[in-house]
Structure formats: C-alpha cells, structure tokens
KESEVEX-607485 format. One line per field, with one value per residue (C-alpha): x, y, z; residue number from 1. Coordinates in Angstrom, 2 decimals. Last residue first. Layout:
residues N
east (X,...) .
north (Y,...) .
up (Z,...) .
nr (NUM,...) .
This chain:
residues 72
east (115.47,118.72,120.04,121.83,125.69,126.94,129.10,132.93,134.47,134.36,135.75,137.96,139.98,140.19,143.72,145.22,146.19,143.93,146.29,145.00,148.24,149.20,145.53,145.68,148.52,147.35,144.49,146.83,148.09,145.25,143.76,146.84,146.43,142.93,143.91,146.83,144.47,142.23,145.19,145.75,142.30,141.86,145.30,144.70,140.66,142.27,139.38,141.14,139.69,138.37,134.33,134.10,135.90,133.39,130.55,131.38,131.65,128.84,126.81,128.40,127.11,123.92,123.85,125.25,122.07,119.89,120.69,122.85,122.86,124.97,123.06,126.02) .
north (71.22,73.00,74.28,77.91,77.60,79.99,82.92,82.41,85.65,83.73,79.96,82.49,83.55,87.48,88.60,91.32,94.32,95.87,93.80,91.33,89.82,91.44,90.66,87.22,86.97,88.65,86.39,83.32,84.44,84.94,81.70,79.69,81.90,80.62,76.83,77.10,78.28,75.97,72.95,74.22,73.94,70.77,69.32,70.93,69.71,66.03,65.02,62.42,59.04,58.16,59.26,56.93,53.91,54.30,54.66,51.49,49.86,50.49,49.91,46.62,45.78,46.56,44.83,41.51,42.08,42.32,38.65,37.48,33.89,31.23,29.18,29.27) .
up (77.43,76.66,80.17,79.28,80.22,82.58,81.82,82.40,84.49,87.77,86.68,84.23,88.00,87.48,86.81,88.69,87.42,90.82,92.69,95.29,96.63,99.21,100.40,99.51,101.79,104.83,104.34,104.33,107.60,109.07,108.13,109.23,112.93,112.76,112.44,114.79,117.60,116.51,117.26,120.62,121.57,120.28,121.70,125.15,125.17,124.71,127.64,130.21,130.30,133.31,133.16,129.50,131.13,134.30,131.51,129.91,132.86,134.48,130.88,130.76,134.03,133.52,130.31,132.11,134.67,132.31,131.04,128.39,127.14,127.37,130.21,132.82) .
nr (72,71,70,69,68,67,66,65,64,63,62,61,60,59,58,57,56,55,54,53,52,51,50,49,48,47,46,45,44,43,42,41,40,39,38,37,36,35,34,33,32,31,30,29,28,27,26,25,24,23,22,21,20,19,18,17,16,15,14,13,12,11,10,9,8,7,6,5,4,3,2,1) .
C-alpha cells in the first residue's frame, strides 16, 4: 500500500457515507411532537398576557422612554 488515497477510497467513502445517511431513521416524531408543544406554550402564554393586559396597567418604561438624540 503506497499511503495515499486514491479515487477509488473517495468513492468508497462516499458509498458509505450515504448508505449510513439512507439507514438512519428521520426523528420527524420528536420534531413534530416537540412544535406541537412549542405552539401550545405560545398559546398558553398569550392567554396569559391577555388576562393580564389591564387598561390600569403599567406601560414597560423601555416603551414610554424617548430616545436619546445622537450628538455629533
């Protein structure tokens, strides 16, 4: 054996590579499952913020603050 790599070896890799690639099983249960949990968070953090969203509630002073005029 010479020690280096020849076309062949990268052939073969790629094979291989790919055949490991087409076996394993896509997680598409897990993702889906864990969107689904993601919007139903949202929701239910929206029905909060709406429960709480007062009119006597406070604005955040981020909001209300006026920006800063850039001195040159």
């Amino acid at each position: 054996m010479s020690g280096h790599f020849t076309d062949r070896d990268e052939r073969l890799w790629q094979r291989r590579a790919e055949e490991r690639a087409a076996a394993r099983p896509l997680r598409l249960g897990a993702r889906l499952r864990g969107l689904r949990n993601l919007d139903l968070l949202r929701a239910a953090r929206g029905t909060l913020a709406a429960r709480s969203s007062r009119p006597e509630a406070k604005a955040s002073p981020v909001r209300s603050r006026p920006r800063p005029v850039e001195q040159p």
